[in-house]
Structure formats: structure tokens, C-alpha cells
C-alpha distance (Angstrom), angle and dihedral (degrees) to the residues before:
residue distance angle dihedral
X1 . . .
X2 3.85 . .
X3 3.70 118.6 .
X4 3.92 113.6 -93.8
X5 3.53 116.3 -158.5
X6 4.49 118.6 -172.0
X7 3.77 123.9 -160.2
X8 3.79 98.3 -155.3
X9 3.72 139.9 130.2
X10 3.85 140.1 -135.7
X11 3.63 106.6 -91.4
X12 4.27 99.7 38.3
X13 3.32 112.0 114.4
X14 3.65 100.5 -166.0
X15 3.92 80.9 58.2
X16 3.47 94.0 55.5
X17 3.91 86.2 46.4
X18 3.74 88.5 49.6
X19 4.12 89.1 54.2
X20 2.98 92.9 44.5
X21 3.90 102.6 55.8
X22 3.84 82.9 44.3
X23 3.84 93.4 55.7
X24 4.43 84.8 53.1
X25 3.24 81.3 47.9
X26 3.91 95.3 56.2
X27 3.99 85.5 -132.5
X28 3.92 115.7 142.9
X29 3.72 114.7 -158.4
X30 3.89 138.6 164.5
X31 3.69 111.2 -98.1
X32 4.12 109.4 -153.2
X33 3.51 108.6 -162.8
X34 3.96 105.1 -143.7
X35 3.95 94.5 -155.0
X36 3.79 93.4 56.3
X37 3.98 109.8 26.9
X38 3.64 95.6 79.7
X39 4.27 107.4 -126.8
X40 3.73 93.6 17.8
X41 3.41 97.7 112.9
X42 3.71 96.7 54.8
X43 4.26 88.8 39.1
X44 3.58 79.0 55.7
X45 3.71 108.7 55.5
X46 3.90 88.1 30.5
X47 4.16 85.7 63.6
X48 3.93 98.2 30.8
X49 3.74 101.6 32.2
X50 3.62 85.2 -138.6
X51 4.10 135.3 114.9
X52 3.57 102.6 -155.3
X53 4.02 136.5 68.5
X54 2.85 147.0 -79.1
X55 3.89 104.6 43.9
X56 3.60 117.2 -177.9
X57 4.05 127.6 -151.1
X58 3.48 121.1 -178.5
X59 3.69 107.0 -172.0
X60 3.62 103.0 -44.1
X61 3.88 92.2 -32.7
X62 4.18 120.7 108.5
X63 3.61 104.3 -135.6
X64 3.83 91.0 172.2
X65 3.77 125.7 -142.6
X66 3.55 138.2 -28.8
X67 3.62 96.1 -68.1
X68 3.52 92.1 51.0
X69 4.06 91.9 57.5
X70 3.78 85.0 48.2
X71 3.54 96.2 57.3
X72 3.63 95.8 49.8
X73 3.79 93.8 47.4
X74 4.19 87.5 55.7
X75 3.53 86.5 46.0
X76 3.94 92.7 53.0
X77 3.54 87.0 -127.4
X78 3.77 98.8 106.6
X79 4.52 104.4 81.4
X80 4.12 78.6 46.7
X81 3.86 87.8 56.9
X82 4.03 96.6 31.3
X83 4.36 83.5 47.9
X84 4.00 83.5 55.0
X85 4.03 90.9 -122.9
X86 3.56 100.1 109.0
X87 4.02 124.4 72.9
């Protein structure tokens, strides 16, 4: 599996739905928590080009947020992406 990485904090909930579809999936990943990991927020938006959490990496890929991860999984697309085999 390819390493996941989550820019989230405490209170989201559509980071705790994120980590939680990644737990079904079996996935571990590195959770940075933007309101404690001083310079994560702006690391964040500077790699994502996006303001709000979560924001997904796998490997060096953007997935985006928690909808994003949602719409691969009802695609079927997501293990492909999660396995690193799919672009």
C-alpha cells in the first residue's frame, strides 16, 4: 500500500469520516494535525491549493478531501489508488 498522509484537525468531521473509511479500508496513514504542527497549514494549502481539511496525499498524488476519497471508493477506484496502481 502507498503511504497516505491527512491534513486534518480534531473537531472535522469529514476528517474523522475520511479516517474512518481509511481504517475499512485497512490503510494506515500519517494524520498532521494543522492546529498543532506548527506551518502545516500553510505546507498544506501550498501542496493542495486548498483552505479547508481534510487533504489527502497518497504518495505524491492529491486526492483532495473527504469527498474526493468518497467518490473514488463508489467508483471502485479507491484500493487501485490506496495499492498505488492507479494514476
Amino acid at each position: 500500500m502507498s503511504q497516505v498522509v491527512m491534513y486534518s484537525t480534531s473537531w472535522c468531521p469529514y476528517c474523522a469520516m475520511a479516517k474512518r473509511l481509511l481504517d475499512e479500508k485497512g490503510q494506515t496513514y500519517e494524520e498532521i494535525d494543522v492546529e498543532v504542527v506548527a506551518g502545516s497549514r500553510q505546507e498544506m494549502v501550498e501542496k493542495s491549493g486548498r483552505h479547508t481539511v481534510p487533504q489527502i496525499f497518497v504518495g505524491t498524488r492529491h486526492v483532495g478531501g473527504y469527498d474526493d476519497l468518497m467518490a473514488l471508493e463508489s467508483q471502485g477506484r479507491l484500493a487501485g489508488v490506496l495499492a498505488g496502481g492507479e494514476a
